[in-house]
N, C-alpha and C positions, 0 to 999 in steps of 0.2 A: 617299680618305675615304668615297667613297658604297659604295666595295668590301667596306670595313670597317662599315661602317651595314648593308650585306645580309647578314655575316653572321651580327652580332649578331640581328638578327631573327628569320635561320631556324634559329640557335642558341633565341630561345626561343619561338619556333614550335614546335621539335621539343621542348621541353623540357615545355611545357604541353600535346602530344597525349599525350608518355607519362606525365605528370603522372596527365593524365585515363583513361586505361585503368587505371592502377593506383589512383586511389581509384575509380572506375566499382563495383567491387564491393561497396567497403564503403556506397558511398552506395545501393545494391539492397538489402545488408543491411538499414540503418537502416527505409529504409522497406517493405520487408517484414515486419519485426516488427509493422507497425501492419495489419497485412492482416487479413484474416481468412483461413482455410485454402481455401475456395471459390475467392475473390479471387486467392489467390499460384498457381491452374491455371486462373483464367481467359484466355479468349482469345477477342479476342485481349488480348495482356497488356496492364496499364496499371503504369506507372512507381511514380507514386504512391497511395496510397489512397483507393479512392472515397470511407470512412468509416474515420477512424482510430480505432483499437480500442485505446486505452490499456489496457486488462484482460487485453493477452496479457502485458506484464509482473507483474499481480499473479499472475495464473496459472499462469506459470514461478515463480515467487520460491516458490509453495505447492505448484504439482504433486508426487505423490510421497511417498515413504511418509517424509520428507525434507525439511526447507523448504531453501531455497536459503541462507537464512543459515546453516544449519549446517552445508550444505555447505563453502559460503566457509572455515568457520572450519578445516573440516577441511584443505582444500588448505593456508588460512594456519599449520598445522599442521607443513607438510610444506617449503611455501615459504620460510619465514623460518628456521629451522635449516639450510636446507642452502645460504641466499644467506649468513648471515653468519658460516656455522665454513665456506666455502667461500673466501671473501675472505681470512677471517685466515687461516686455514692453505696458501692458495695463495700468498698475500704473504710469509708465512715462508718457503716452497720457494724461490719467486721471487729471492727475498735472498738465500739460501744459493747459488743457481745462480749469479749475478750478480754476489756480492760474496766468498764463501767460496773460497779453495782448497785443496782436497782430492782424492785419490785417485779414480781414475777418474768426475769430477764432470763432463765433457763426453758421456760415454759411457754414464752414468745419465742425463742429458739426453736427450738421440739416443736413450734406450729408453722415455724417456716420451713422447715428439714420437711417436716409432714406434707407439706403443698408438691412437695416432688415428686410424691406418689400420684399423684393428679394429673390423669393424662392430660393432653392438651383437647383432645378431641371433646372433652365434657363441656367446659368452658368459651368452645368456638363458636357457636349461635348466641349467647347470653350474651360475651363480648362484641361480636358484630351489629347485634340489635342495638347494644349501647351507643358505637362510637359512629351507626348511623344513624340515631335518633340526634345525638350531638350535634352531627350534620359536619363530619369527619369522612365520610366513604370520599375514595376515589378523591385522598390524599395520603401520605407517609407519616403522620401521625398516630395511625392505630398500630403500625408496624414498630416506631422508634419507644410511643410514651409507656408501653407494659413492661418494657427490656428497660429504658433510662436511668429508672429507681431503682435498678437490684433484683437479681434474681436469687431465689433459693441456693444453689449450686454455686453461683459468687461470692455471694456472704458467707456459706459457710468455710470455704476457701481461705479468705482473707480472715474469717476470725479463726480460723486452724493456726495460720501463719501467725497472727500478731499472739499469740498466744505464747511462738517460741522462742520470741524476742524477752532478753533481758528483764525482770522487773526492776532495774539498777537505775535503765535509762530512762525509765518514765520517773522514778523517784528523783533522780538528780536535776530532771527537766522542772518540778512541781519544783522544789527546793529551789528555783531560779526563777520562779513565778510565772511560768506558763500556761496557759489555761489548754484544757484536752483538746481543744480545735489544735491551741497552734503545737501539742505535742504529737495530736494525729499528722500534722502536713507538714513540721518540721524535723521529727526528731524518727516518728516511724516511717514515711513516706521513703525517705529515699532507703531504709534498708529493705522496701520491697520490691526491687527488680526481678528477683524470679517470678514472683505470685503476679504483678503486674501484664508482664509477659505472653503467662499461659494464660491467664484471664483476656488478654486484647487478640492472644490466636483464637480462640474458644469463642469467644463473642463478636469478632471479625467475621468469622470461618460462620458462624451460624448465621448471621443475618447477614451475608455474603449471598449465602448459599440459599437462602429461605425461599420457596418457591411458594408454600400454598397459601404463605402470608398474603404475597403481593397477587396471588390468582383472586384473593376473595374481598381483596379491597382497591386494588387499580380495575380504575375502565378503560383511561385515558391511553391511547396508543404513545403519546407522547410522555406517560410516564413508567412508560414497560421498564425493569429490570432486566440485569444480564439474562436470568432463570427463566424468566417470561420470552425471552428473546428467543433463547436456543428454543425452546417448545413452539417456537413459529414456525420452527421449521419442520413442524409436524401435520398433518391435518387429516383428512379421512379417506384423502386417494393415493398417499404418498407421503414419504418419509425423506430426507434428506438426510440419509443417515451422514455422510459425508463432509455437508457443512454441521452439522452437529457435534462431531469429533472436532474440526477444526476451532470450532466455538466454544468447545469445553477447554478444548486446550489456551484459547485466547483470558476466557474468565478465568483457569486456574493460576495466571501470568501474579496478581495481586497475593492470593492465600500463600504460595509458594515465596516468595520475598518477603514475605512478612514473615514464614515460618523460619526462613533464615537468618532472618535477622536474627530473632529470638530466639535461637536455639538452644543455645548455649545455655540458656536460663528454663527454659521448659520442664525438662526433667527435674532441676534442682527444684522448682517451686511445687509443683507437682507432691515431689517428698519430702519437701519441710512445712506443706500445708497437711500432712494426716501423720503427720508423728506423735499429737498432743491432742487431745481430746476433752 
């Protein structure tokens, strides 16, 4: 009994050191945003702020030839087309994978699994020379139309998932005359809330977050993202580290509410997308 009492303990002894290392960062973040740029190279360093400077956040939100709302709006631009024709049409593949049988459909699987191994870096000039020969540069189409259709990592998500749904309920759907669109969108659709979920954090969170996307295909200042935004406040005689903190903490405002919404479902889809194989 007293064996199992130690080592529950130093189960969450150790739980709460690396607990603390890993927010350590973002609790430096927070309160470096209120610094001032002086303050965040004094030494020796102090934690928290002598004098918290509320107006490094009005100052990031305006810096720039650019306010930060219209950054936002630009990323939300980008974000939200390619989180929600990414879900639907990865959930369609998903099905087809999972419920369809047809001709080399293990073997087209295994070539999409295979594409993940495919850095991004190989395919970054080939895809650029395309989609500015198309006469696409310096708009959000090269960024949203590769992610729209499904990614590798999507589909095989959603076809893990519909995999561990009943075969009861696809039979009782066909036996009532539905055809597989409308047993994809009406009879498995709404049992996917977890997988939907982690897939709209995952693909939010990435083309949220995308920086070298929109470096190597916006010119337009007027259509800089959040990512592109904060990196303004960079240049080659001087750093703002200060509105930069404040600016990270402004862009994290979106991923963080989203992840709370969804929380509750994260984990669950997460583990009932690789239970089945």
């Amino acid at each position: 009994m007293v064996r199992g009492t130690g080592k529950k303990i130093f189960s969450y002894v150790m739980v709460i050191i690396v607990a603390a290392f890993v927010i350590l960062p973002f609790v430096w973040m927070i309160a470096s945003a209120f610094k001032s740029q002086r303050e965040l190279f004094a030494y020796p360093p102090t934690f928290f702020p002598t004098v918290w400077k509320w107006q490094n956040f009005t100052e990031a939100a305006s810096r720039g030839s650019i306010s930060f709302a219209h950054m936002f709006l630009n990323s939300m631009k980008i974000a939200i087309p390619v989180t929600v024709f990414n879900i639907l049409f990865s959930s369609m593949a998903g099905y087809s994978f999972a419920r369809l049988r047809f001709k080399f459909r293990d073997a087209i699987f295994m070539m999409f699994i295979a594409s993940m191994m495919v850095p991004y870096a190989i395919t970054l000039i080939p895809r650029f020379l395309l989609f500015k020969d198309l006469g696409f540069y310096d708009t959000y189409i090269p960024l949203i139309l590769p992610v729209m259709f499904g990614t590798a990592f999507s589909i095989f998500l959603t076809r893990q998932f519909f995999m561990t749904l009943p075969k009861e309920l696809e039979e009782a759907a066909i036996v009532d005359g539905c055809s597989h669109f409308r047993i994809w969108w009406q009879v498995f659709m709404p049992l996917t809330k977890p997988i939907i979920a982690t897939l709209a954090v995952f693909q939010f969170q990435g083309a949220y977050n995308d920086f070298l996307g929109p470096v190597i295909y916006i010119a337009s200042d007027s259509k800089f993202t959040v990512q592109m935004g904060l990196n303004s406040f960079r240049n080659s005689f001087t750093s703002r580290y200060d509105l930069i903190m404040a600016g990270s903490i402004l862009a994290l405002i979106p991923v963080v509410i989203l992840f709370i919404v969804c929380q509750k479902y994260i984990v669950r889809g997460i583990v009932m997308g690789g239970v089945k194989g």
